[in-house]
C-alpha positions, 0 to 999 in steps of 0.5 A: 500500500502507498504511504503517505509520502508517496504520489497518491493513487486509487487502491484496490479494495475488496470487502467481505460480506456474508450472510446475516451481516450488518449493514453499519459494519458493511458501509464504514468501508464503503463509505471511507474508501468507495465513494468519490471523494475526487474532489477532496483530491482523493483517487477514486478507489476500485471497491468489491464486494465479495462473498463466500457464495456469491448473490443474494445476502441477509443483514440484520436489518430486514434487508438483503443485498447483493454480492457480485464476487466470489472468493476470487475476488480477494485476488490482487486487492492491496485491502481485504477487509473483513466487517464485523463477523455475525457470531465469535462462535461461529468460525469461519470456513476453510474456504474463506481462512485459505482466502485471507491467507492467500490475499495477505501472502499476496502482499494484502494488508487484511484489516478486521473491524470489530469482530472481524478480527475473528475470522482473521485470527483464525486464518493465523495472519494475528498469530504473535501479532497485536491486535483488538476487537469489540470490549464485549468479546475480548475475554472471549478471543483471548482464551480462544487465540491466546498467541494474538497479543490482545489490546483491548483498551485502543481503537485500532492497532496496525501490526505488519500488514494486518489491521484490527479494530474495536467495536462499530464506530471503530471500524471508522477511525481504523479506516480513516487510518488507513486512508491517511497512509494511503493519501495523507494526513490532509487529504484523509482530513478532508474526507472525514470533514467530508462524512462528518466524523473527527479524522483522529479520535483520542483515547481508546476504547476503555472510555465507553466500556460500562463498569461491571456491577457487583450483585448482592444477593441477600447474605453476601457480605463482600458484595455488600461491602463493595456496595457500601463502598461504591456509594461513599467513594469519596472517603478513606477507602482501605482493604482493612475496612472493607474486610472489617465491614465484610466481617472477614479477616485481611487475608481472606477479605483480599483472597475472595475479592481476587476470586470475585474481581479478578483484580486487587482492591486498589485496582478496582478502586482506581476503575470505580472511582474513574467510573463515577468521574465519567459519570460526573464528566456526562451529566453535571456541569462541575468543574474538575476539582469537584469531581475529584473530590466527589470521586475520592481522587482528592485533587484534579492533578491526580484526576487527570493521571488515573483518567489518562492512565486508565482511558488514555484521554483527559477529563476535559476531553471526554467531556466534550466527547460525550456533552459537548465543550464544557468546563474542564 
């Protein structure tokens, strides 16, 4: 693939599409790289649409499309893309594995969105590769392809020639990404000014994964514990008061929290705090400084290190993401 210092020129892109696909994950593509965006000073792409069986396919809204290509069409494309699969559980055909394999050997760059990592990981083109996927479905590609080096807090990762991004609106900044080493970064601006969509996004996908709550179910004294701790974030919050309220001993307090958890308590402390912070950043109008103390962190400096730690953005910015320009 052309990179950006290079004269820039059209690509030849073929995208996978099968049966019960959604057609969100199939337009990011085709609205990135198959419309005409020659008067942004774009090269107009060659874009195809292929399939396993070639014709007539489902989608998850009721609809059906046509897909004019078969497997052969993967041949001599510099971009194979593979939208999100419809089911992690359900893997892909020996066909279409041997498909992916040939395109990358071919010298393809193999980009999977969402969870289209799957099928790409299992033809082996992510094997001692980086990669991402959907936050959702993390855990469950990891124990399934324990030689991919998962990242499941980024947006996208490029690792070689192959491309792998988070969930739904993901797919948009991994393939503006692509564009930009295609074309540039000022062209590739043009054409997100073009669709409306920020051409660099900050941050990672950790900023919109939701916080698992702990159940508390009638006599579980360490999830009522966590419960009472949730509420009153912003005191003094130790390992040796939580077991003392769960009635337990330190050692046993910090051995079922593990279980439970499957962090310390100082980590999952850090999470929730975070969490309220975002909570606080999306529906109130506070400054910084109160949501610090409002979440326990104490000061707005140590704030904006535990939100970059865990989010990799700042508190202002995940505000204006989410609300719009606001203090912060």
């Amino acid at each position: 693939m052309p990179t950006a210092s290079s004269s820039p020129r059209g690509i030849d892109i073929a995208v996978l599409a099968f049966d019960g696909i959604s057609p969100f994950h199939l337009s990011v593509p085709c609205l990135v790289f198959g419309e005409d965006h020659t008067d942004d000073g774009v090269p107009r792409n060659a874009l195809r649409i292929c399939a396993e069986r070639p014709g007539r396919l489902g989608t998850t809204a009721g609809f059906a499309l046509e897909a004019p290509h078969g497997l052969d069409g993967l041949r001599g494309a510099d971009l194979v893309i593979v939208p999100s699969w419809p089911d992690p559980a359900t893997p892909a055909s020996a066909a279409l594995c041997d498909a992916l394999r040939a395109a990358h050997a071919d010298g393809a760059t193999v980009v999977g969105l969402c969870l289209g990592a799957f099928p790409v990981a299992q033809a082996g083109l992510l094997d001692g590769r980086g990669a991402t996927t959907h936050w959702r479905c993390a855990d469950a590609f990891a124990r399934r392809f324990p030689q991919v080096k998962l990242d499941p807090a980024v947006l996208y990762v490029e690792d070689g020639r192959v491309v792998t991004s988070a969930g739904t609106a993901a797919g948009l900044d991994c393939c503006l990404h692509l564009l930009r080493g295609q074309i540039g970064a000022e062209l590739a601006n043009r054409v997100a000014r073009r669709i409306v969509v920020a051409p660099h996004r900050a941050g990672g996908q950790a900023q919109f994964i939701e916080q698992p709550v702990i159940a508390r179910p009638d006599g579980d004294r360490l999830a009522a514990a966590l419960a009472w701790a949730r509420q009153n974030l912003n005191g003094e919050l130790d390992v040796d008061a939580l077991a003392a309220r769960s009635l337990m001993s330190r050692r046993t307090f910090t051995r079922q929290f593990r279980e439970r958890t499957g962090t310390t308590f100082s980590q999952w402390l850090v999470q929730q705090r975070v969490a309220l912070s975002q909570r606080l950043l999306e529906t109130t109008d506070f400054a910084v400084e109160r949501i610090a103390a409002e979440a326990g962190f104490g000061s707005a400096i140590s704030l904006r290190q535990h939100f970059a730690r865990q989010l990799r953005i700042t508190p202002a910015a995940y505000r204006r993401s989410f609300r719009g320009p606001a203090d912060g």
